[in-house]
C-alpha positions in Angstrom: 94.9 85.8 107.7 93.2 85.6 104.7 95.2 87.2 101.8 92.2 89.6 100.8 91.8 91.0 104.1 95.5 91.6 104.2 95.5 93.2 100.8 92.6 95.0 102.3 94.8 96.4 105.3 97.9 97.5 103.1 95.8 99.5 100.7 94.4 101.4 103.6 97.5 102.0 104.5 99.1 103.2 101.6 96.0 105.8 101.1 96.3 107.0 104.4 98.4 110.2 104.8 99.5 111.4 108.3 101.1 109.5 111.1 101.5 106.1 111.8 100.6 105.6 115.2 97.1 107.6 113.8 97.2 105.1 110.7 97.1 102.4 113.0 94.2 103.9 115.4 92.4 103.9 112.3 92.7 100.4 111.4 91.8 99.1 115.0 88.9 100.7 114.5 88.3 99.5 110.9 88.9 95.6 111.7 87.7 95.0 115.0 88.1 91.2 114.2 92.4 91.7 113.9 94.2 92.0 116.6 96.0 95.2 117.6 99.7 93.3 117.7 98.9 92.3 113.8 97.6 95.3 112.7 100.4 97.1 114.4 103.0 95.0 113.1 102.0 95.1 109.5 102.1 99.2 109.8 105.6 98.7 110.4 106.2 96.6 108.0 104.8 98.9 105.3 106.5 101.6 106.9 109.8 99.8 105.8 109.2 99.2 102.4 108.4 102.9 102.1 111.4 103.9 103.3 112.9 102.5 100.8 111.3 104.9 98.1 111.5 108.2 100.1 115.0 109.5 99.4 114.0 111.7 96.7 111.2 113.2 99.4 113.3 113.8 101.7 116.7 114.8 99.4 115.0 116.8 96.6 116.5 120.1 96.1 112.4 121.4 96.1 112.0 120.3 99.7 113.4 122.7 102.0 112.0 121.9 105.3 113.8 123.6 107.7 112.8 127.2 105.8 109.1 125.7 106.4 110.1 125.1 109.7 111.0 128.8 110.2 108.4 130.4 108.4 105.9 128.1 110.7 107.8 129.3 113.3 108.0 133.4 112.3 103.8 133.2 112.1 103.6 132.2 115.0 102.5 128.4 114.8 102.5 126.4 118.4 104.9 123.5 118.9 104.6 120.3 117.3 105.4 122.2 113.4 107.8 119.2 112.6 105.6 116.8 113.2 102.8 118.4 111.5 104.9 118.8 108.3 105.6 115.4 108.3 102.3 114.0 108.6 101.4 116.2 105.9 104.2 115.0 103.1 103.4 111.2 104.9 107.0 111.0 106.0 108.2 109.3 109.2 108.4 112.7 112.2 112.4 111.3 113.3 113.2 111.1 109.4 112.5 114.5 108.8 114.0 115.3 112.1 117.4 114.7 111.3 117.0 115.8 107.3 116.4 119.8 109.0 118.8 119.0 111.4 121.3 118.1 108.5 119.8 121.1 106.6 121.0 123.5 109.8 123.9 122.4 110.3 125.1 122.9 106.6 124.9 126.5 107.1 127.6 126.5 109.9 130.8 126.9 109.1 132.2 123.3 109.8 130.1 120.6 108.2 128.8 118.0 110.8 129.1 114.7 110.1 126.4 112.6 110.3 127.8 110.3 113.6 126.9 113.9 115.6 123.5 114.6 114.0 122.9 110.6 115.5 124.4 111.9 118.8 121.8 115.2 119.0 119.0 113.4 117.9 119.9 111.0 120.6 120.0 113.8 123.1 118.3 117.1 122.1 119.8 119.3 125.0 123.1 119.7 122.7 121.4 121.7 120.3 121.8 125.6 121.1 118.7 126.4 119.1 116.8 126.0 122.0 112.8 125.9 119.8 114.4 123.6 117.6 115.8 121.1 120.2 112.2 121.0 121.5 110.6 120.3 117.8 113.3 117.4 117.3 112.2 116.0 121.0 108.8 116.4 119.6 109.5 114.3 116.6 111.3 111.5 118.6 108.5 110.8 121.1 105.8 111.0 118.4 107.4 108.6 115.9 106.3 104.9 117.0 107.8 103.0 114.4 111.4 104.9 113.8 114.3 106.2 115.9 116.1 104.9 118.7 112.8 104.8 121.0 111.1 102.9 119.1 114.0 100.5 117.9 114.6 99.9 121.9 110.9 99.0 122.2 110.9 96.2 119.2 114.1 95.0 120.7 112.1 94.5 123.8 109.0 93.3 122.1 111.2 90.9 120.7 113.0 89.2 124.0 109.5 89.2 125.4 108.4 86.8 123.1 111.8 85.2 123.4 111.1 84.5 126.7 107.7 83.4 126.6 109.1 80.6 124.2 111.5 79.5 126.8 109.0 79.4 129.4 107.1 77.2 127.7 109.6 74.6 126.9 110.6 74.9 130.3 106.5 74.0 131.5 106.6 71.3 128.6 110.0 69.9 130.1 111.4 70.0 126.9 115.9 70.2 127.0 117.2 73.0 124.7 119.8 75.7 124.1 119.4 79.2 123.5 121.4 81.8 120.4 123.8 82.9 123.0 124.5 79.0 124.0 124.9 78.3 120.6 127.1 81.0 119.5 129.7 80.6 122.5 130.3 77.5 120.8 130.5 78.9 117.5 127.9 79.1 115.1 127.2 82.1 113.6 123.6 82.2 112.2 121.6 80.0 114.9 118.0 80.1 115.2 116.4 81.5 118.9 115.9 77.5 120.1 117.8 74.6 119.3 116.1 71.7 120.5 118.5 68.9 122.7 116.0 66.2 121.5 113.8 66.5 119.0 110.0 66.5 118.9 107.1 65.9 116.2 104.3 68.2 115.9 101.3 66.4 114.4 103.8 63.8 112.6 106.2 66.5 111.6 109.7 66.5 113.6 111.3 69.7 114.3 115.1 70.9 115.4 114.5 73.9 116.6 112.6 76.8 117.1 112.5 80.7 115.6 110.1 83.0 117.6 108.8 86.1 115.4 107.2 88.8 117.5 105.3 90.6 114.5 103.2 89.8 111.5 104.4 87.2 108.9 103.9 89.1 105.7 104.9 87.4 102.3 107.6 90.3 101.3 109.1 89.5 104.9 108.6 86.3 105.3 110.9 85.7 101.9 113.5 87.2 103.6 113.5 85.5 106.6 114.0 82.4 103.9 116.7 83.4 102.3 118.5 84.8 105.3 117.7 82.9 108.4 115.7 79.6 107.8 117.3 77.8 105.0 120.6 78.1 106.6 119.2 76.5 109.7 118.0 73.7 107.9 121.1 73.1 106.1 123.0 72.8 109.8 120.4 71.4 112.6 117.2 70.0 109.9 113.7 71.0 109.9 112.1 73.5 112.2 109.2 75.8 113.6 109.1 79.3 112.8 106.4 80.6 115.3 104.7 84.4 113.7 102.8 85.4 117.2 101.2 88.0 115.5 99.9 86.0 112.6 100.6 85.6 109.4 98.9 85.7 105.7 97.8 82.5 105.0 99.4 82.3 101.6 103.3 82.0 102.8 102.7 78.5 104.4 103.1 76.3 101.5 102.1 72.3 102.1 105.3 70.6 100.9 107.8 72.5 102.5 109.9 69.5 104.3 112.3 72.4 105.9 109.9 74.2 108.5 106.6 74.5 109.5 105.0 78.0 110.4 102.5 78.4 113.2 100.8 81.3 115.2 101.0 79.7 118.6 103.1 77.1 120.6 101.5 73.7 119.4 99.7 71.5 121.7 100.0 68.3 119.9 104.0 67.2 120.2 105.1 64.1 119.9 108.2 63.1 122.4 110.5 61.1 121.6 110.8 57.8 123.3 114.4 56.9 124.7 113.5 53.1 125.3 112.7 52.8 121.8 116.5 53.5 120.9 117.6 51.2 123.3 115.4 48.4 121.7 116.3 49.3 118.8 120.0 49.2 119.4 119.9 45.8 121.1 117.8 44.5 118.3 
């Protein structure tokens, strides 16, 4: 993806105020020429970096949101207030969840710590405030991009695309070893793949294999670097780092001898040749 288009997508989304499963309806409709999985993804990647700036929203001593919550509720507003205050201050619906259900809780007489808010927003039926439990539900279903349904479907998003990758070095005939193969035999930081023999991909040769189910943005792609893919170039060599949902053109840079970044599972690959080790040795 060009880097004006996606410059293009991120400003829509930082203008758009309400939720982000409606943000990302939006931008289907607005680029029919991206595909859903990319738009998607880069939603949730913006989603994260805002995150980062929205302790004050949440925390300020202005924002009282559970007494907006109960006046909501004393005139008589249907279900779903929660979630219509936060698309209104732009703030994740499970965020703000657990901020009133820390807010209600402070006016018991014990303080509760924050491991048993995790453990009511997990299931809603401990909560005695029977409206409330339901608003919190409400919250937890709606939110697509935070709380423990949506981590568990990422997770699975994730393994999918795992999988895929196996099943097409399995097709290809290509010998490797998975993260869990590698770890039993103790590495620590291990990409998803690690090739048995390697293979070239138009000339260049590649170790193993990281599989990416999401958009490769530049913020996170620098991340990746500094976290994942250097150190598995220092231990195993180069690599292919495989965004399926795309990625903005600008991160691949040409002389980078430690990886190569593609979209896709190549077609053109290179196998090496075991008779030409033999010769070689004999020689």
């Amino acid at each position: 993806m060009k880097k004006q288009l996606y410059d293009e997508i991120v400003e829509d989304i930082y203008k758009y105020r309400g939720l982000t499963r409606d943000c990302a309806n939006m931008l289907i409709k607005k680029y029919p020429t991206v595909s859903s999985d990319s738009l998607h993804s880069i939603v949730s990647s913006e989603l994260m970096y805002r995150l980062k700036k929205c302790r004050g929203l949440l925390y300020g001593a202005r924002n009282d949101y559970l007494g907006q919550y109960r006046a909501a509720q004393k005139n008589g507003q249907s279900p779903g207030i929660i979630v219509r205050i936060a698309a209104g201050v732009n703030l994740p619906p499970a965020l703000l969840a657990r901020r009133i259900l820390e807010q209600y809780y402070q006016n018991t007489q014990e303080p509760v710590p924050r491991s048993v808010i995790s453990r009511f927003l997990k299931d809603t039926t401990l909560i005695e405030d029977v409206d409330l439990a339901y608003e919190i539900n409400l919250c937890i279903l709606y939110d697509d991009r935070n709380g423990f349904i949506s981590d568990a479907f990422c997770l699975e998003i994730g393994r999918e695309y795992e999988v895929k990758l196996q099943n097409i070095l399995q097709q290809q005939k290509i010998s490797y070893r998975t993260e869990d193969d590698l770890r039993s035999r103790g590495y620590d930081k291990t990409p998803d793949v690690k090739l048995e023999i390697p293979i070239a991909i138009n000339g260049f040769v590649i170790n193993w294999i990281e599989s990416k189910a999401r958009f490769g943005t530049p913020s996170i792609h620098k991340t990746y670097i500094k976290e994942q893919f250097f150190s598995y170039w220092n231990r195993f060599g180069p690599g292919l780092v495989i965004y399926w949902f795309g990625f903005v053109d600008d991160i691949v840079e040409q002389a980078e001898k430690k990886y190569i970044i593609l979209d896709h599972f190549p077609e053109n690959i290179t196998y090496m040749n075991p008779m030409s080790v033999q010769n070689s040795i004999k020689t």
